[in-house]
C-alpha positions, 0 to 999 in steps of 0.5 A: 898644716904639714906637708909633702912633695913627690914626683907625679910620675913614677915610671910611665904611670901619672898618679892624678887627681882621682888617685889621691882623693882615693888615697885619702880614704875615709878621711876626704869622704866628707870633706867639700872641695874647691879646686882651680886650675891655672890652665883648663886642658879639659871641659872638666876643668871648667866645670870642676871650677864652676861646680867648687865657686861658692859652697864647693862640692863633695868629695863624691863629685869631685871624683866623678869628674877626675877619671883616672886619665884626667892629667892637670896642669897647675891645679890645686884643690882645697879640700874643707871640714866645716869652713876650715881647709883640711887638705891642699891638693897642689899639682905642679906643671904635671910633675910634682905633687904638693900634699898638705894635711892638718892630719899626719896619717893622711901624709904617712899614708901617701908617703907609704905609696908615693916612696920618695916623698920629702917633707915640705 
């Protein structure tokens, strides 16, 4: 799996969650995520990781409980194809984003409206 690292913020503006699954296009539809959190600061986070246990959850899911607002701390979400991780969402201390794909047009994708964004 390929990588890239970029700055959460860019400007005043937090790029989350919810951004990224969007980001990901038609490529994270039908994936089932499991997401978890070193540190819960919303009720969300809680019950993103109770809904991701066992099976996980779907992409359509995942988004609903990711409002735009919703800032993370030290979370990642894995996102799967039949079993296999496809994508790895690791969010660092509200700073940095970790993106790491099994398919390159998801990374030029994020490269493209992430400028600044360094291989892995």
């Amino acid at each position: 799996m390929e990588g890239i690292t970029f700055p959460a913020w860019h400007g005043k503006h937090y790029v989350p969650l919810a951004e990224l699954l969007v980001r990901l296009g038609s490529f994270g539809l039908d994936l089932t995520w499991r997401i978890e959190f070193d540190e819960v600061v919303d009720p969300r986070c809680a019950e993103m990781e109770r809904l991701s246990a066992d099976e996980g959850m779907d992409t359509l899911t995942l988004l609903s409980l990711t409002t735009p607002f919703l800032q993370l701390l030290d979370a990642e979400a894995r996102g799967f194809a039949q079993d296999k991780p496809v994508v790895v969402l690791t969010e660092f201390d509200s700073s940095l984003w970790n993106v790491r794909a099994v398919d390159e047009r998801v990374l030029s994708e994020l490269r493209h409206h992430y400028p600044g964004a360094q291989d892995l």
